[in-house]
Backbone as numpy.savetxt, mean C-alpha at the origin, in Angstrom:
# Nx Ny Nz CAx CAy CAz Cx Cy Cz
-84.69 -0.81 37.28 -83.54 0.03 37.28 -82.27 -0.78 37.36
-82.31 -1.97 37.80 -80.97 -2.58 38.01 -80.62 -3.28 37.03
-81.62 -3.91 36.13 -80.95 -4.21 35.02 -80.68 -3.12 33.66
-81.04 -1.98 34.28 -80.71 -1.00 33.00 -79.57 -0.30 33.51
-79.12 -0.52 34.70 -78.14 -0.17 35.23 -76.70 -1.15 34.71
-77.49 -2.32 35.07 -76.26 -3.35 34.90 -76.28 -3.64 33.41
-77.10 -3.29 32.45 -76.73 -3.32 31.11 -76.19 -1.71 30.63
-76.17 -1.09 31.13 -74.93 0.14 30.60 -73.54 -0.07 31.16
-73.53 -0.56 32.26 -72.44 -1.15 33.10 -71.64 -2.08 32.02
-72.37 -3.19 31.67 -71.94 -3.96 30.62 -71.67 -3.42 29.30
-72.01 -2.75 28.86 -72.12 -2.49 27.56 -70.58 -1.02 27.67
-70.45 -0.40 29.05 -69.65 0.31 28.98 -67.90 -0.62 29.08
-68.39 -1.83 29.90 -66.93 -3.08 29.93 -66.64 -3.41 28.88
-67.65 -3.87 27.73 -67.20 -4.03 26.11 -67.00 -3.17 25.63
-67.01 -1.61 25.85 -66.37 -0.79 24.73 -65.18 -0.22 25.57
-64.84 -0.60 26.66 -63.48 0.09 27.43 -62.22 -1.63 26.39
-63.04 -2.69 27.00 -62.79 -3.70 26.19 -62.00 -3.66 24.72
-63.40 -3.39 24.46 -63.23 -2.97 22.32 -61.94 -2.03 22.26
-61.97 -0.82 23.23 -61.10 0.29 23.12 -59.33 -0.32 23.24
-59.38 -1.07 24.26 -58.01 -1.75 25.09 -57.48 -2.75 23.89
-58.59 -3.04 23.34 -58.39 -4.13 21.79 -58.00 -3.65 21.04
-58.39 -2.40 20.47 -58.00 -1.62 19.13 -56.59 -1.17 19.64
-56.57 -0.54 20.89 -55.75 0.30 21.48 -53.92 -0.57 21.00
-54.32 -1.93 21.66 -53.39 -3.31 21.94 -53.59 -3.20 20.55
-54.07 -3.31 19.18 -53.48 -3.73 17.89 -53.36 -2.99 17.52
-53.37 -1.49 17.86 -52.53 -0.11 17.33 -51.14 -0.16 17.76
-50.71 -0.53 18.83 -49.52 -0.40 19.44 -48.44 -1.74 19.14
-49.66 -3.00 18.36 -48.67 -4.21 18.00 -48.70 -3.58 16.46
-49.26 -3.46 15.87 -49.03 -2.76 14.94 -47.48 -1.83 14.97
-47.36 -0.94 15.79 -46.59 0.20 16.30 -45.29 -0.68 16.08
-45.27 -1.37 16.97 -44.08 -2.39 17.37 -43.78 -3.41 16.35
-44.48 -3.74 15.65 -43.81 -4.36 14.78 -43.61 -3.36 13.43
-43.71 -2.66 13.14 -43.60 -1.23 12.06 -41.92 -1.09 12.34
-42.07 -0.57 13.68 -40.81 -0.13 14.18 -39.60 -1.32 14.61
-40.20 -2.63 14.67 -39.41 -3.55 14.75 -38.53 -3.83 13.00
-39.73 -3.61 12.13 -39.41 -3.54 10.44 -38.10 -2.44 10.34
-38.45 -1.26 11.16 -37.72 0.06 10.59 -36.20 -0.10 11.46
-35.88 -0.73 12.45 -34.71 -1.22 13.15 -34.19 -2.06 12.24
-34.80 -3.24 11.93 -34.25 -3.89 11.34 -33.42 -3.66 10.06
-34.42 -2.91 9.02 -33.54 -2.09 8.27 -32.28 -0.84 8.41
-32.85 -0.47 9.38 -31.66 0.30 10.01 -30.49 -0.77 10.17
-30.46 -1.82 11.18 -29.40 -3.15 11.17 -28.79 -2.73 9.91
-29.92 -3.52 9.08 -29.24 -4.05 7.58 -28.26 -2.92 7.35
-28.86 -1.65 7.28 -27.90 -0.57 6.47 -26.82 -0.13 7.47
-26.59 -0.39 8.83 -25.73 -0.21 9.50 -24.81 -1.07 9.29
-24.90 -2.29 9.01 -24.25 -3.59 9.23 -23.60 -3.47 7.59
-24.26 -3.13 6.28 -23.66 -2.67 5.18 -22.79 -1.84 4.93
-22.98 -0.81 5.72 -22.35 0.54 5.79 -21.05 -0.12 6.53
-20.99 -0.66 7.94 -19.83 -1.31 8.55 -19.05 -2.25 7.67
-19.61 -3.23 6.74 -19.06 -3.75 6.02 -17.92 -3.27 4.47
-18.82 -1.80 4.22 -18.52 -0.51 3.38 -16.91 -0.68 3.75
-17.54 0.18 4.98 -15.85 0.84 5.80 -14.71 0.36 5.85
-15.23 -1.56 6.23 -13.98 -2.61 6.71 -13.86 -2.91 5.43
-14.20 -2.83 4.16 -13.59 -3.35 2.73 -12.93 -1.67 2.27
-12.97 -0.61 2.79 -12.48 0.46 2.43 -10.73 0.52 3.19
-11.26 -0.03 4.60 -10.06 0.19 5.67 -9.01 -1.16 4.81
-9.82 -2.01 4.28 -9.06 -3.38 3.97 -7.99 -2.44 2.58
-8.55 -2.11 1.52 -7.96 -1.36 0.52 -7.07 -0.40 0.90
-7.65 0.27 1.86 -5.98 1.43 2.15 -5.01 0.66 2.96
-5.32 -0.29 3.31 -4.04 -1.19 4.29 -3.44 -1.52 2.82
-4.21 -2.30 2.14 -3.45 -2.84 0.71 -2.59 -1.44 0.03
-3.63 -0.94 -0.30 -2.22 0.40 -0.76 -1.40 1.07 -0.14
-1.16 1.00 1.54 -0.37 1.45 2.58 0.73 0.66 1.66
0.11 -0.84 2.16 1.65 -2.32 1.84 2.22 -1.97 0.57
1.12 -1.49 -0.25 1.91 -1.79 -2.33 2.97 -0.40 -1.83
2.51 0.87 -1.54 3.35 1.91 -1.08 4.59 1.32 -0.62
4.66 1.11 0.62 5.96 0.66 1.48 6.29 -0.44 0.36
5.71 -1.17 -0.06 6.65 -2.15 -0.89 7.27 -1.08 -2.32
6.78 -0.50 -2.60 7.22 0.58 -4.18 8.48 1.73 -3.35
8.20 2.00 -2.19 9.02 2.51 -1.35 10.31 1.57 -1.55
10.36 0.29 -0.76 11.32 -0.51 -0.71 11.69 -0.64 -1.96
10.88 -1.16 -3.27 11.87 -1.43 -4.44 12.65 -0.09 -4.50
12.13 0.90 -4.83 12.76 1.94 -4.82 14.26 2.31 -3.67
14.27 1.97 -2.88 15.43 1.63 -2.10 16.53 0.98 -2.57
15.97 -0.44 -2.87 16.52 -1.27 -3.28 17.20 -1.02 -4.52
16.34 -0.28 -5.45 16.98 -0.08 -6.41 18.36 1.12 -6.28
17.61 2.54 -5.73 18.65 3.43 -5.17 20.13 2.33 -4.96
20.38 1.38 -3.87 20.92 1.09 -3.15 22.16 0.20 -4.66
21.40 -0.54 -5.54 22.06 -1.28 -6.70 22.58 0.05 -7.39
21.94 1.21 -7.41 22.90 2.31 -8.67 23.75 2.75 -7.93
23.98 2.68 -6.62 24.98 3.43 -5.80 26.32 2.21 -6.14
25.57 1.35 -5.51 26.73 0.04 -6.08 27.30 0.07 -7.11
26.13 0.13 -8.22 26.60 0.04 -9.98 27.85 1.59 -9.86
27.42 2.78 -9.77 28.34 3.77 -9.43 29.45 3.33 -9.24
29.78 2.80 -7.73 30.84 2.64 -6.58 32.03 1.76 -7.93
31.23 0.47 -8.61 32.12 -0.42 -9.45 32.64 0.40 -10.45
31.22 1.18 -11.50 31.80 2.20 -12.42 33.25 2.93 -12.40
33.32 3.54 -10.72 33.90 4.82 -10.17 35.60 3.32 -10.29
35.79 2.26 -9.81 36.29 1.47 -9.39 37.32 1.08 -10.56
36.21 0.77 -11.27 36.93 0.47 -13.07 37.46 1.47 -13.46
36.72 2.69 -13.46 37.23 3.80 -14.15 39.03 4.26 -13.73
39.13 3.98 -12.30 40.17 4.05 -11.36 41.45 3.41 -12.21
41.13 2.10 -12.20 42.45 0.88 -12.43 42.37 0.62 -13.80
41.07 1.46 -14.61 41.36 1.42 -16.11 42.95 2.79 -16.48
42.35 3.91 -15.54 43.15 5.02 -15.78 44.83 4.22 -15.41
45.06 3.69 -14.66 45.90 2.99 -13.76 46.82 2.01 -14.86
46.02 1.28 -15.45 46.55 0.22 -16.26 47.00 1.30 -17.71
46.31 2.60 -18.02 46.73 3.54 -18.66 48.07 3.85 -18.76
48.02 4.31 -17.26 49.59 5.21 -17.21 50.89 4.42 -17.13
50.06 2.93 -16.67 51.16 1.81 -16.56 51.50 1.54 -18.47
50.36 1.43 -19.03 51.40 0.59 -20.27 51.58 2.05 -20.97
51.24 3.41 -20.71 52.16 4.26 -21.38 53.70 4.40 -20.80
53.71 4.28 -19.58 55.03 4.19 -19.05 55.99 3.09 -19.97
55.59 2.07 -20.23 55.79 0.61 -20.50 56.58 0.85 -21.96
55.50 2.03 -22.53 55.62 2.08 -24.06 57.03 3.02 -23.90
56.41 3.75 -23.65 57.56 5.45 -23.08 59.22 4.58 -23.13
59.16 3.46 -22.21 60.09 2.57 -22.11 60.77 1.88 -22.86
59.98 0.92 -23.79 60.32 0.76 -24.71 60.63 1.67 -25.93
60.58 2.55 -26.13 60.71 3.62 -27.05 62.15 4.06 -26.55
61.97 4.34 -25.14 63.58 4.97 -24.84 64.76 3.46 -25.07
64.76 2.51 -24.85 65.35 1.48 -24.67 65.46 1.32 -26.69
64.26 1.17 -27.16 64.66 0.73 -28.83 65.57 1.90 -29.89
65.61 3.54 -28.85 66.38 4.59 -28.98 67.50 4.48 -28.56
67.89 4.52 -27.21 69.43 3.79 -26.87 69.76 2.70 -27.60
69.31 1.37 -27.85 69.44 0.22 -28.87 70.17 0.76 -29.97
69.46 1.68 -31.01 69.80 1.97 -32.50 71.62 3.11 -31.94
71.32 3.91 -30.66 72.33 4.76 -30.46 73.70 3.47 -30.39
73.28 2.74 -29.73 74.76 1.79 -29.66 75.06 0.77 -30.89
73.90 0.32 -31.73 74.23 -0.40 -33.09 74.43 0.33 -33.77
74.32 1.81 -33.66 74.94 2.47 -34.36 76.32 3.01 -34.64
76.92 3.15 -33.18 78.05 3.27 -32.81 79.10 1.93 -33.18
78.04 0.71 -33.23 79.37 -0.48 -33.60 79.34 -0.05 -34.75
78.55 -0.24 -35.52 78.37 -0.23 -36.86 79.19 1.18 -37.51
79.68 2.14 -36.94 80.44 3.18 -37.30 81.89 2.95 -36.84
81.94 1.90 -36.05 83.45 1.32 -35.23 83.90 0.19 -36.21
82.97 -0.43 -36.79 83.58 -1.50 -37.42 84.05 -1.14 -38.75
């Protein structure tokens, strides 16, 4: 009886054994499956983050081209107000230099009229 005792005894330690064996390369199995499926997760997290920061990088760039198309646009505003201001400026001292040499003319006209009134008068005296 004792060795049919102690050989079920045994034979029940190798299959708790066998069991703890399969059990242990079901679960390394497990763990490295799921070590595979993290990892890809990483990858596509770490892609996806990379996605975002080349997306965030592009709208900073078109924020800057904006504010810079903004500014030319300023800049430019700021030269037609100028160009205006000179236009408005010329237009001023063109009118100006106008009324001056019509005066000028006006002048001479009255002066080459009095002129003929008094060579006329010698010329009827002599």
């Amino acid at each position: 009886m004792g060795s049919s005792a102690l050989g079920l005894e045994n034979v029940t330690t190798q299959e708790d054994i066998a069991q703890v064996a399969a059990q242990l390369a079901e679960l390394t199995q497990t763990v490295e499956a799921m070590t595979k499926d993290l990892k890809a997760m990483t990858e596509r997290a770490d892609n996806q983050e990379e996605r975002a920061d080349n997306q965030e990088e592009r709208a900073d760039s078109q924020d800057a081209r904006a504010h810079n198309q903004r500014s030319i646009a300023d800049s430019q505003d700021d030269l037609a107000l100028m160009q205006q201001e000179r236009i408005d400026l010329a237009a001023r001292e063109l009118a100006d230099v106008s009324h001056r040499l019509q005066a000028a003319a006006t002048m001479l006209q009255e002066s080459g009229d009095h002129a003929s009134r008094i060579s006329g008068k010698r010329l009827g005296a002599e």
